[in-house]
Every structure is written in structure tokens, then in C-alpha cells.
C-alpha positions in Angstrom: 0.0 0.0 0.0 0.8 3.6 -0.7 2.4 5.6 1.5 0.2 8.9 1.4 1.4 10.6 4.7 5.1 10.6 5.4 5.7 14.0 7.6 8.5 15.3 5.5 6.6 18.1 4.3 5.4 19.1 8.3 8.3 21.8 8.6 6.5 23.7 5.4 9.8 22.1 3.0 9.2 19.4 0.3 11.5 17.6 -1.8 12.6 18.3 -5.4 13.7 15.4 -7.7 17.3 14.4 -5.8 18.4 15.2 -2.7 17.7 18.6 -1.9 14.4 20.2 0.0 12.8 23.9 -0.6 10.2 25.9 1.0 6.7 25.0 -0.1 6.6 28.4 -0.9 9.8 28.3 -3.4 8.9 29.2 -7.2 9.5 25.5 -8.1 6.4 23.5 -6.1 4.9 26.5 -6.4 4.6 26.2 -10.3 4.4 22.5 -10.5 1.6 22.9 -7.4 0.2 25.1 -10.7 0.5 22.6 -13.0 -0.7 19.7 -10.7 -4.2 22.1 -10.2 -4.2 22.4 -13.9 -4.1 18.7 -14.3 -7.1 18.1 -11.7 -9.0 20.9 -13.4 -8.6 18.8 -17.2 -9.7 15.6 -14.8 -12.9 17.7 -14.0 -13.1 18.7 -18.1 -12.4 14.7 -19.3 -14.7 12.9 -16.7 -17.6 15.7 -17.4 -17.6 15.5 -21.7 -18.8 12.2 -22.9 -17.2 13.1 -26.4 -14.4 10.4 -27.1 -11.4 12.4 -29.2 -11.6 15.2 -26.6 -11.5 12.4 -23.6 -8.6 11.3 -25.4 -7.1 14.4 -26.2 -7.3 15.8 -22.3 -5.9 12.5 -21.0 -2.5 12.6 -23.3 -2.2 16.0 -22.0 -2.5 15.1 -18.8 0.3 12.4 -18.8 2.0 15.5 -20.7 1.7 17.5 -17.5 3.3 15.0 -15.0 6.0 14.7 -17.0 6.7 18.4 -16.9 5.6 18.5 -13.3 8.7 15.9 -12.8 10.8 18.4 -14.9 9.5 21.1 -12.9 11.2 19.8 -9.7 14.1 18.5 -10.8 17.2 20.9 -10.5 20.2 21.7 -13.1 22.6 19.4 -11.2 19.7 16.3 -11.5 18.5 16.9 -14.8 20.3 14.4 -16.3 20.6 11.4 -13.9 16.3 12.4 -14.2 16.2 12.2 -17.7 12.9 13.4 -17.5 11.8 16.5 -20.1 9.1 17.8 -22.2 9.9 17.1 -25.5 10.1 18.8 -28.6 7.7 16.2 -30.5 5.0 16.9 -27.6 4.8 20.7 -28.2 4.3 19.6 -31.9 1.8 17.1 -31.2 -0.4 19.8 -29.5 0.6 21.9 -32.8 -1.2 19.3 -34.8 -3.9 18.4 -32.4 -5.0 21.8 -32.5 -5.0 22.5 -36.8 -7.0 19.2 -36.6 -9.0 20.4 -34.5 -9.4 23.8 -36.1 -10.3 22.4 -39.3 -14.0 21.3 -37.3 -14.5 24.4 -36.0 -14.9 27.8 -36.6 -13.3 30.1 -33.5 -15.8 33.5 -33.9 -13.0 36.6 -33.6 -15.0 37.9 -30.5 -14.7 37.4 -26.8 -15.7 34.3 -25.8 -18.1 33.9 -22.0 -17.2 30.3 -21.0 -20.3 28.4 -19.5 -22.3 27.3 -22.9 -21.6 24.0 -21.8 -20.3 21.7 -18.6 -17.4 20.3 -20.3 -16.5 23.2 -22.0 -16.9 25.6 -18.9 -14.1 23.5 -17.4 -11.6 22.8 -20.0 -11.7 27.3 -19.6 -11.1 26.6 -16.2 -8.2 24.4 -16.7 -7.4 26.7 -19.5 -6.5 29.6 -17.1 -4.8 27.7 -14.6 -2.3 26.6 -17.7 -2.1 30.4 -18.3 -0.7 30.8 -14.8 1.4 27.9 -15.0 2.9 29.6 -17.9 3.6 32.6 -16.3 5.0 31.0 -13.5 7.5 28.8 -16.0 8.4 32.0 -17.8 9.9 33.4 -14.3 11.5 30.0 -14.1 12.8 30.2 -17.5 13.9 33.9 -17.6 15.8 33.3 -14.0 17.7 30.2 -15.6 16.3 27.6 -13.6 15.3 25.7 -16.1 18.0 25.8 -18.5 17.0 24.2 -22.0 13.5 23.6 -22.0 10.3 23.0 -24.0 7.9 23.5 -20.8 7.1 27.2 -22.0 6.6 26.5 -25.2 4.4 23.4 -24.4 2.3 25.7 -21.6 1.7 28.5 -24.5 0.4 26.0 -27.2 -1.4 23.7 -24.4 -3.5 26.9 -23.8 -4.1 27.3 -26.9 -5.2 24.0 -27.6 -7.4 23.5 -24.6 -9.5 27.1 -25.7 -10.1 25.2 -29.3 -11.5 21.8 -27.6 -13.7 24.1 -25.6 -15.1 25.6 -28.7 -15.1 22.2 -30.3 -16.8 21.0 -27.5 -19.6 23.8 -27.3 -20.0 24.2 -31.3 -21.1 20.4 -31.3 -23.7 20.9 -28.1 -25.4 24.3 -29.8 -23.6 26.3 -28.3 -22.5 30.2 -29.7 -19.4 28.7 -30.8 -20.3 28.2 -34.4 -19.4 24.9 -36.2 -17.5 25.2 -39.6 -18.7 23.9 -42.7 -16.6 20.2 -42.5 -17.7 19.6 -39.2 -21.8 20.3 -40.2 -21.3 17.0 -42.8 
């Protein structure tokens, strides 16, 4: 069995990938905390839509995210014995994911209210929790704690992505998002 409680984090530190400990409060677990809440919030998004690609879709992302939640807390001196990064071929998956996607749906160039829908309501939510998480790696990023990295990148076009499912989503359930001609066939 698991073991869920172990103390270690009773003294307000936790443990990064390695041997060294930071205050809960350090930029590090507080941007994978981000992208952990982001994660939970897709969970929320995939168990609500009954729609199988975007099921699909949210759960790869998902695994996505605890990979770069691992990257998140492992320092420059562990990255390699880790071995554990976002890769280049996952930013261009979501690339492609989201000109598939796209290609059903027409995105209206107006503001969007979320809340036409359940499932699409939350993938918004998730949506700007990955915005924060981005802002959060982009602090990481630009004070060289993460060194070579995709995990910008892959926050920026995860956002992206996750706004077109919601429309996706919503254009397929009536909502105001309208659906484009190849997805009315």
C-alpha cells in the first residue's frame, strides 16, 4: 500500500527530484503545485464531456503534465541522472492536435463567456490555470532555472489548444461557438 502521509513536508519544505528540499513556498512547487491544479482541473473537463477524441485528447495532456511537473522539480545538477523533459515532439503534437481540431471548428474573432456548456466551462477553467502555469515557468525560464526547456513553449500552445476543444466541444452541443462547414457533414 501507498504511502500517502510521510511528515517530511510538516516543517512547510518538500523535496525536489534528488536530494535537496525547498520551502513550499519556493517558485519550483509553487509552479508544479500550478501545473498539478491544472491537471485536476482537465480531470474535472475529461470525466464531465462524454465526447471520445476530446477524452482522449485531455488525457494525453494530462500524462504530458506530470511529465513536466517531474521536470519542474528536478534541478540543473539532477537533470540528467532524471532524464525526465518535455519534449520537442509533444509541443508539436499539441501543434497538430490543434490545426486538426481547427479544421472542425470555426473560432468566432470575438470574446468568448465560458459556460455554454459543462465540459466546456471546465476545460476554460483548466485553460487559465495553464495560463498561470505559464507565467509561473516563464519566471522559471527567464531566471535560468530551467535551463534548455520546452515546458514554455508546451504551456503556451497547451492553452491554446485546450481554448479550441472548448469551442469544439460547445460548437457540437449548440452552443454560440459556431461549427465550420466540415464539421456540419
Amino acid at each position: 500500500m501507498a504511502k500517502v502521509t510521510t511528515g517530511g513536508g510538516d516543517t512547510g519544505y518538500t523535496s525536489l527530484l534528488g536530494e535537496q528540499r525547498v520551502p513550499k513556498y519556493d517558485p519550483r512547487p509553487e509552479t508544479f503545485g500550478t501545473v498539478d491544479e491544472a491537471t485536476s482541473a482537465l480531470g474535472l473537463a475529461r470525466a464531465t464531456t462524454t465526447d471520445p477524441k476530446a477524452k482522449a485528447i485531455i488525457l494525453q495532456t494530462q500524462q504530458d503534465l506530470y511529465t513536466l511537473m517531474a521536470e519542474l522539480a528536478t534541478p540543473p545538477e539532477n537533470r540528467e541522472a532524471v532524464g525526465v523533459r518535455i519534449s520537442e515532439e509533444r509541443v508539436r503534437w499539441l501543434e497538430d492536435t490543434e490545426n486538426e481540431l481547427k479544421a472542425e471548428v470555426t473560432i468566432p474573432n470575438k470574446f468568448i463567456i465560458p459556460g455554454d456548456s459543462l465540459d466546456g466551462a471546465a476545460l476554460d477553467l483548466a485553460r487559465t490555470i495553464i495560463r498561470r502555469a505559464e507565467r509561473m515557468t516563464a519566471r522559471l525560464t527567464h531566471d535560468g532555472a530551467l535551463g534548455e526547456s520546452h515546458a514554455l513553449r508546451y504551456l503556451n500552445r497547451l492553452s491554446d489548444l485546450i481554448f479550441i476543444l472548448a469551442r469544439y466541444l460547445e460548437a457540437k452541443q449548440g452552443g454560440s461557438t459556431r461549427a465550420s462547414r466540415a464539421s456540419r457533414s
